[in-house]
Structure formats: C-alpha cells, structure tokens
VEXBA-86754 format. One line per 10 residues: number of its first residue (from 1); for each residue x, y, z of C-alpha. Coordinates in steps of 0.05 Angstrom, whole numbers. Example, Ala and Ser with C-alpha at 12.3 -4.5 7.8 and 13.67 -1.06 7.14 Angstrom:
# VEXBA-86754
1) 246/-90/156  273/-21/143;
# end
This chain:
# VEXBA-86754
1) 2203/4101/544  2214/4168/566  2295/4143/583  2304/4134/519  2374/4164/481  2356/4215/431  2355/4168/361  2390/4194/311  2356/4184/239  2391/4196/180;
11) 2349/4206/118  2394/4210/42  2356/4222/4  2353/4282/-60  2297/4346/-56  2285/4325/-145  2270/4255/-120  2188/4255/-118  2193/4190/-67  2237/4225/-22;
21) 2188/4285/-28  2135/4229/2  2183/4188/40  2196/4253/77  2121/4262/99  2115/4196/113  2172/4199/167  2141/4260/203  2084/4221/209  2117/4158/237;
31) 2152/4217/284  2089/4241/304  2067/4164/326  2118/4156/376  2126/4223/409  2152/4185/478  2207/4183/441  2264/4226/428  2293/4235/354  2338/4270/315;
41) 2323/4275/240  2389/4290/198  2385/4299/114  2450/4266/87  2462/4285/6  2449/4237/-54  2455/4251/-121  2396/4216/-161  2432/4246/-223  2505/4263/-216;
51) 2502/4266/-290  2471/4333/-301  2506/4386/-305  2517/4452/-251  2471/4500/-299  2422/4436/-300  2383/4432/-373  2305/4431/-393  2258/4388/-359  2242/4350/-432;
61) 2310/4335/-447  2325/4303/-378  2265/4258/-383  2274/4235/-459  2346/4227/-434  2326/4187/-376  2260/4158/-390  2258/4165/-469  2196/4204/-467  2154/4263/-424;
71) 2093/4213/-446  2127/4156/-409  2156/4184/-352  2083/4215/-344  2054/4143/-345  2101/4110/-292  2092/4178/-247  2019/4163/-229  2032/4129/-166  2074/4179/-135;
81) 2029/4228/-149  1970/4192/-123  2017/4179/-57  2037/4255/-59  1950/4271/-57  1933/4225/-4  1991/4259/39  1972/4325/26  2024/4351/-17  2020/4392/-71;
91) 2041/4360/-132  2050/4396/-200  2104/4355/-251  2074/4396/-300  2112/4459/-279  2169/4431/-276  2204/4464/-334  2286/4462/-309  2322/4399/-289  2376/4417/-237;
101) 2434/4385/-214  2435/4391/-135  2499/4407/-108  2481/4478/-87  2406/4453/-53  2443/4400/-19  2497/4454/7  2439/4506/23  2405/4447/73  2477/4431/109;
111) 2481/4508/118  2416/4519/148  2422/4455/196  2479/4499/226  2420/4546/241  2379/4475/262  2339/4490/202  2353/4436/151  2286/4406/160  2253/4464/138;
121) 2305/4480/82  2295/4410/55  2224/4418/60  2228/4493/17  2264/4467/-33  2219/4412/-47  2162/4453/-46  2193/4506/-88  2208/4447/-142  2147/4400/-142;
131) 2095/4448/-124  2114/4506/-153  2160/4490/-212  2213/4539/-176  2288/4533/-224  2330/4508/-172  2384/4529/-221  2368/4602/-217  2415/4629/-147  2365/4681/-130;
141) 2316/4636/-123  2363/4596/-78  2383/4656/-45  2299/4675/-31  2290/4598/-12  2343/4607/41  2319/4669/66  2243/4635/81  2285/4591/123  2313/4655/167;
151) 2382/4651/138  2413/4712/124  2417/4726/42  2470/4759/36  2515/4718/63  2490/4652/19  2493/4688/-35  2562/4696/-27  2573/4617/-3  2528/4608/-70;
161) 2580/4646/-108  2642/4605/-81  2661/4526/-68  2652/4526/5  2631/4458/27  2625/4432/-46  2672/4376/-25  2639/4360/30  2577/4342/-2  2613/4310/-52;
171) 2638/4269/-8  2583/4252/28  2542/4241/-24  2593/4185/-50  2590/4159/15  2531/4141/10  2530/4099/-54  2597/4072/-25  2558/4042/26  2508/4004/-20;
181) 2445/4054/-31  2427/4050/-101  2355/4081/-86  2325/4135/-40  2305/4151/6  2335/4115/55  2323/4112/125  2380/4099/170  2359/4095/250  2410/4094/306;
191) 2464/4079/258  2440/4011/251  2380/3991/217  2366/4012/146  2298/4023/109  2300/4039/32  2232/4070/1  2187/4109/20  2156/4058/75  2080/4062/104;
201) 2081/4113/176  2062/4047/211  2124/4006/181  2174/4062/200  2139/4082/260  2152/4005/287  2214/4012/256  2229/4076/309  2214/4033/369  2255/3974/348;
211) 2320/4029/334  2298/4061/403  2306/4006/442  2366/3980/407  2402/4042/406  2383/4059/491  2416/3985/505  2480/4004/463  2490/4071/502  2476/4036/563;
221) 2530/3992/553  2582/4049/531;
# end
C-alpha cells in the first residue's frame, strides 16, 4: 500500500483529559502497526472545561466542583490509571495540585506544529501535568515546556504575554463541539470516519487501513 495518500488524522482532544493522555499512546501504537502507510497526525483543541478560569484554581476545588469529592473522583479514576500502567505511562493524580484552564497549552502545541513539533509539545505538556504535577498555570513553566520542544523562549514568552492566536483556538475548539463531540478524544481519519474514546491499537489500527484506502480512492478521483 505503499501508493497510498498521506492520511491525515486529526486527534481533539485536551492535554488535562487522562483518556486523551491514553488515547494518545494508543494511536502511536496503531501508527506503529501499519507503517506501509503514510499518516499525518494533527492535535485540534477541546476544552474539557471551558468553565475554569485563565489563572485555573486548586486541584480539590475543581474535583468537589465537578465530581463532588477528591474521594470519588479517586474511585471512578482507577481504570484510567490501570490503562495509563499497562501503556507505560507515568501516572501520578496525586500531584496534581492546580487545575488549569488550557487556552495557553493548546496555543503553545499550534505554535510548535509550525516548528512540526506539536506531537512532542502535546506529549510535554501531558507529561509535565500527569506525571509530574507541573502548574500548567504558572508561564514559566510553559515557557521551559516549550523550550524542551526546541522552541525559542523568549519569543513564547512574549506570545504567552499577548492574545496571539487566542481566537483561533477559540474557535476551533468550538468547532469542534459544533460538530457533535461531546467526549474526547476523538479520532478523525481522512476527514471522514470518526472514532470517540480511547479505542484498543488493534481497533484504530483497522480503523487506519479502512481511512487509507478510502481516502487513496477519493484523491484518485480528484
């Protein structure tokens, strides 16, 4: 299948969701299954909670907010972080101290795909908040996250400082539930078939093929 067109693969998805954290894995694995074929992996925003506010708030107030209790969130958690072991990643919700809304992480990964980086600037910032208990509230430790990623600091901290692309995200992050996703991540291949969850390597790896094929025929026919 070596003719194939490259497939584009949009993922929305948001770096404080701990599925998309797995779902993300999971895809580079599926990736990895079908290297006869060509992909490009793009991170669209998503807002899992527009409601909190640019200086985020404490960890503990956003879950009794949103789950009435630190005890319960705990007990629904398990299986993501039993899916976060088996894949590998590092998973420490008890570090988590700050809750931050995700406007500037989601501006930091369209920055760095300019630099064809976003993959790895996605992957930082998750890292930096699940495994670490980074404050992706604090800029300098957006500004340091950026930097691991080869972009030059001292010009995102300055991008930090202003609105550039704010409404772009915005706007593509309402988009998105525009179009009907209520839950990430979502997996969008060739601009045609959509998978929501974070789906077994096998399931999204068959998933590639099918969008492969699909998507060669429609630029074929172009």
């Amino acid at each position: 299948m070596a003719d194939h067109a490259t497939l584009p693969i949009d993922m929305v998805s948001d770096v404080v969701c701990p599925w998309c954290y797995v779902g993300k894995r999971l895809l580079e694995i599926a990736v990895a299954a079908k290297p006869e074929i060509p992909v490009e992996v793009r991170f669209r925003p998503y807002f899992l909670n527009p409601w909190v506010p640019r200086e985020g708030i404490s960890r503990e107030e956003y879950l009794i907010a949103k789950f009435g209790s630190v005890e319960r969130y705990n007990s629904r958690n398990d299986r993501v972080a039993e899916a976060a072991a088996s894949l590998g990643l590092p998973y420490a919700r008890e570090r988590i101290k700050r809750q931050p809304n995700t406007l500037d992480c989601h501006r930091l990964i369209h920055w760095a795909d300019e630099a064809g980086a976003a993959g790895a600037m996605k992957q930082r910032l998750m890292t930096l908040y699940f495994a670490e208990g980074g404050d992706l509230t604090d800029r300098e430790v957006l500004v340091r996250a950026a930097a691991d990623c080869g972009l030059d600091a001292d010009r995102v901290r300055a991008l930090l400082a202003g609105d550039a692309d704010v409404a772009l995200i915005e706007s593509e992050a309402q988009a998105a539930k525009e179009s009907g996703i209520e839950a990430v991540p979502c997996f969008i291949f060739g601009d045609m078939i959509a998978v929501s969850g974070a789906q077994a390597p096998e399931y999204l790896a068959a998933t590639i093929e099918r969008a492969a094929d699909e998507f060669a025929r429609r630029v074929a026919a172009e």
